[in-house]
N, C-alpha and C positions, 0 to 999 in steps of 0.2 A: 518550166521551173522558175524560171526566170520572172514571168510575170506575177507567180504565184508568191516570189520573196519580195515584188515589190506590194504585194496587195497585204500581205502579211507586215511589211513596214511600216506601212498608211494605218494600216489602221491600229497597231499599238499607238502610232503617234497622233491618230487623232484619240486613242482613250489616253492619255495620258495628255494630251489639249485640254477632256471636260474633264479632268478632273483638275488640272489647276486652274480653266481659265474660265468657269464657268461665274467664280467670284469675280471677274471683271466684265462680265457680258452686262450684265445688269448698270455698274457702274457707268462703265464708256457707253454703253449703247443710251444711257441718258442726257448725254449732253447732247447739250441743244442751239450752238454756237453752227450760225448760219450757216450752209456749206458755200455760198458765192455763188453757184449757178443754178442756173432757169430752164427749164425743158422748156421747149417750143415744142408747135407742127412740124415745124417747117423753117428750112433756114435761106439768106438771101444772101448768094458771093457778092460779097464787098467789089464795088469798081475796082478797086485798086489790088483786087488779089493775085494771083498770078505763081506760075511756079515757080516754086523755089532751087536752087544752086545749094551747094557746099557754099561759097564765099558770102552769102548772103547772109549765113547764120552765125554767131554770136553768143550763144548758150547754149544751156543743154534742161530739157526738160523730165523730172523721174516720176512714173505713175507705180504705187504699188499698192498692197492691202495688210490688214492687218487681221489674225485670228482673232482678237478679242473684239471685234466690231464688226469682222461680216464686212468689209467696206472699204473704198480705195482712196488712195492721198492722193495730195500733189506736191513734188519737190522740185526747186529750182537752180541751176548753178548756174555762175557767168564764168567756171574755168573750166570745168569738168571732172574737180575732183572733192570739193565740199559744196555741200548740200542743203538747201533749207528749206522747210515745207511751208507751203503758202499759208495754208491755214490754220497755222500755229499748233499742229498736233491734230487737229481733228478732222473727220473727212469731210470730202470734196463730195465724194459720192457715195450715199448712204443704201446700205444694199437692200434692207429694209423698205424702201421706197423706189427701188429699179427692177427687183429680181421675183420671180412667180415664191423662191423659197427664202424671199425675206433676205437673201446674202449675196455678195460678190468676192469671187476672189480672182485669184490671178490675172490682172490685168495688163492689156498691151496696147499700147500707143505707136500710130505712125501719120506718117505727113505723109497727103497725095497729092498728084501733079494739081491739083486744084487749089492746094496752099493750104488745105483743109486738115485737119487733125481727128482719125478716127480711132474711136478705141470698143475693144471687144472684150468682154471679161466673161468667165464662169458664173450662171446662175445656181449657186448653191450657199446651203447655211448648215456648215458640219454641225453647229449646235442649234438646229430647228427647236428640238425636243425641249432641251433645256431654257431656251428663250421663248416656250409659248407659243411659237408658231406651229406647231405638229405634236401628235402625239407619242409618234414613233421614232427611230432614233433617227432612221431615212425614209424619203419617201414611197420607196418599194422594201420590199423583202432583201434582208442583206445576204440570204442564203441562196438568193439566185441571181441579184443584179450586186452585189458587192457594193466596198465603200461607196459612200458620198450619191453612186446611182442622179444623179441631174439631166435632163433632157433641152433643156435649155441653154443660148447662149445671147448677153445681152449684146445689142449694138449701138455705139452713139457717133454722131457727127458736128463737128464746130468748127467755127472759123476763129473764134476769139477764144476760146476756152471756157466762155462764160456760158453763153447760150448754146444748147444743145439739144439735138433729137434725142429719141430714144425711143430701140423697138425691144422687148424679152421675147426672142425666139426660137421656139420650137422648132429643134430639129427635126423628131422623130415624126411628129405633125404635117410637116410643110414637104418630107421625104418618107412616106410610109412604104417603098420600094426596100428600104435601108433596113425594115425589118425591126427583132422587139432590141433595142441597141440597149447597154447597161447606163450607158454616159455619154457626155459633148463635152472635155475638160479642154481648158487652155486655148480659149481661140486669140490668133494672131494675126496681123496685116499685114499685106505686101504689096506693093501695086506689080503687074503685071504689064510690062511694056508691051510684050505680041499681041496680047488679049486686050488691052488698052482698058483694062478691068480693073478693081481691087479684088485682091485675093484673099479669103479669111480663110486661113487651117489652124486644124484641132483636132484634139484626141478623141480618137471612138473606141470604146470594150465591148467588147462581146463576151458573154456567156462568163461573167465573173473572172476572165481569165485573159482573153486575149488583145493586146489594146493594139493599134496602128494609128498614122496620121493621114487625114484625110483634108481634100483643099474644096473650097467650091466660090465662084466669082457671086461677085453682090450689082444689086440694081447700084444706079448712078446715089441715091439718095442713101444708100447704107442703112436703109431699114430691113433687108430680107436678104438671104441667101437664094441665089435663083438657077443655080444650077445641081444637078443630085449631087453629095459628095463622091469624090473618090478617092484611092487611096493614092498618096505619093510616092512610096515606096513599100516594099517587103520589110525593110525594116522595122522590127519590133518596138515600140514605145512610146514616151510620151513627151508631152511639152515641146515639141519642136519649134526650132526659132532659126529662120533662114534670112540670111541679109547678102544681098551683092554685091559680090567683089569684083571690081574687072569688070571679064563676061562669065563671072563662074559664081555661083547660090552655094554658101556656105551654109551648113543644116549642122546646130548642135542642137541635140536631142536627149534625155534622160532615159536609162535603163537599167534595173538593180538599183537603183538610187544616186546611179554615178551619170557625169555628164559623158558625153560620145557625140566625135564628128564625123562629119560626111561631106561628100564635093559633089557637084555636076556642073552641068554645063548646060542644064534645064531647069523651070525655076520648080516644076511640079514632077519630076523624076528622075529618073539614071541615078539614086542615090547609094550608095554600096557600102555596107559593114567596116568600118577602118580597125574595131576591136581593143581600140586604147584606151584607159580616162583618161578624160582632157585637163579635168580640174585637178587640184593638189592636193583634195582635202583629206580625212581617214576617215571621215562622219559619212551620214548619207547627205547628197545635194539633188535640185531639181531647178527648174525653171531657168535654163537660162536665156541670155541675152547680149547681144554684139552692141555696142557701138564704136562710132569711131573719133579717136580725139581730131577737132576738127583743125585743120591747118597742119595735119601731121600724115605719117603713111601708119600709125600705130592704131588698133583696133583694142578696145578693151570687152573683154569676156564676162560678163557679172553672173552669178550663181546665187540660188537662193542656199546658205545652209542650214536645213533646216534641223541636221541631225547633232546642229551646236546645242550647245545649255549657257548662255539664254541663245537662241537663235540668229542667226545674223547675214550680212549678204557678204560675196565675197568675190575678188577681183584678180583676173590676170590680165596681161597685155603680151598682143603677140602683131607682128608684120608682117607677117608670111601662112597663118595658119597650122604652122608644123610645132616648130617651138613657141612657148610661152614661159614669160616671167610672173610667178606669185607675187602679186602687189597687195598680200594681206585682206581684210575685213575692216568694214568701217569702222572707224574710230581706233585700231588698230594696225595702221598705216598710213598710209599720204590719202588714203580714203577717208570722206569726213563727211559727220553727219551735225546740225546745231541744233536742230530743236525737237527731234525726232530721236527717234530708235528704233530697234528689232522692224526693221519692216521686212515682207518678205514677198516674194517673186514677184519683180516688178520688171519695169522696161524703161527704155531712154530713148526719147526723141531730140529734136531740135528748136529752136527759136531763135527768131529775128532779135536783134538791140529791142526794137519798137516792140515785138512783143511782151519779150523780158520788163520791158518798164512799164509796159500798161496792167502788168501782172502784180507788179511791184504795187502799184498804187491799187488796184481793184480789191487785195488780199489786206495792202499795208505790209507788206515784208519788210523787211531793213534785209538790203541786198547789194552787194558794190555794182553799181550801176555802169561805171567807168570800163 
């Protein structure tokens, strides 16, 4: 039931997407203000890279997407709680030019012991149809593989944020063990300390109905998935986003439209139903996201909500994982956005001063540097 009211959610609100936003696809997807980065082959660690600490960092980095462009920003703070997007509103990464169906969405960034910045996002363009790239609403049958139906998921790698790999991959391809899978939504990063691996999880549906998270390690260069997935837990749903605390992998995840946590003491299992929302809202929400305010013991919670009018992200802070406090939506609270809006399921990493300011000048931000 459960998945069938969240497949039922998705997709009034993606028709109720093309029917407003189909007059801005056309618009935004023409601009033509450079995005700032360079696919490479192949990338070279910098002599000087190295892992990074908590005390080494200095800011805070936000990657998200936007429905009317298929495509992922970049935003920057030096406190962590106002915002500003490097490229003056338009993307960084154009989905069009990364993805098999012309789109990206839900993007997630992380730092690995390598000092390196990987991100993974969803290969899909809910408006294929109406943009010209397909003729069908989806790329398969919506009455057997349901919404959105993408088999793909992109992967990129950088040291500077500017230069970057990039593979679009086929999951169902590179794992045809996995069977006819409906979707790959939401992939996410972690490094795996046991495994001394990165770890990328994501959603998989089966049969228009059943969705789970599944995890599987990538080669050193973050162009492939190389292990079959599996799943992480019995737990039902989607968007999972795990960050470690301690020695213990906090897992909030999406179900019904609402966010839901979980604990272990494993980064890829022992996860258990807790049965509560986490979030405050009375809309539906999705995607979320931990980080942590740096120099503090406090963690901030962000949620896409997507079941607002107009849409918007939203934040709690908690120390402990049990309680949390509502700190409001952007612009809406001590949360602040300057040159941007509505963005929606995104992630938050970190940066060095040095990279903060090489960021600064490569985009042109006006950003307090101090």
């Amino acid at each position: 039931m459960k998945y069938r009211l969240l497949k039922t959610l998705t997709t009034i609100f993606s028709l109720l997407l093309t029917v407003a936003g189909h007059a801005q696809i056309t618009h935004d997807q023409a601009a033509d203000k450079p995005t700032g980065i360079e696919i490479v082959s192949e990338l070279k660690k910098p002599d000087t890279q190295q892992k990074l600490e908590e005390q080494d960092f200095s800011a805070y980095l936000l990657v998200y997407f936007k429905d009317q462009t298929q495509s992922a920003y970049f935003a920057v703070s030096s406190d962590g709680y106002t915002f500003t997007d490097v490229n003056d509103g338009q993307p960084v990464f154009r989905g069009e030019e990364l993805a098999e169906q012309k789109g990206v969405r839900d993007p997630h960034i992380a730092r690995g012991p390598d000092g390196a910045f990987y991100l993974a996002m969803t290969d899909l363009h809910i408006f294929g149809k109406q943009a010209g790239f397909r003729e069908t609403d989806w790329q398969r049958p919506i009455e057997k593989y349901g919404w959105g139906n993408n088999r793909a998921i992109v992967l990129m790698k950088s040291y500077d944020l500017i230069h970057w790999t990039h593979t679009d991959f086929r999951v169902d391809k590179a794992f045809p063990e996995l069977g006819d899978i409906d979707c790959s939504w939401a992939p996410e990063i972690i490094y795996d300390e046991k495994e001394d691996k990165m770890m990328v999880y994501f959603t998989i549906r089966y049969d228009n109905d059943e969705c789970h998270m599944y995890y599987s390690y990538t080669d050193d260069d973050f162009t492939k998935l190389e292990t079959v997935p599996e799943r992480i837990t019995e737990i039902g749903g989607i968007d999972g986003d795990i960050t470690k605390v301690g020695d213990q992998y906090q897992l909030f995840y999406v179900s019904d439209a609402k966010i839901f946590h979980s604990v272990s003491d494993k980064i890829n299992g022992g996860y258990k139903v807790e049965g509560k929302r986490i979030d405050p809202e009375t809309v539906s929400t999705e995607a979320p996201n931990v980080f942590k305010r740096l120099g503090t013991d406090t963690y901030v919670l962000m949620y896409d909500v997507y079941g607002a009018r107009p849409n918007n992200m939203g934040f709690s802070e908690t120390k402990d994982f049990k309680t949390y406090k509502n700190i409001g939506h952007f612009n809406e609270g001590i949360m602040k956005t300057t040159n941007f809006e509505r963005p929606k399921h995104g992630a938050v990493t970190y940066l060095t001063l040095d990279e903060l300011k090489a960021i600064a000048r490569h985009w042109n931000v006006d950003i307090d540097l101090e």
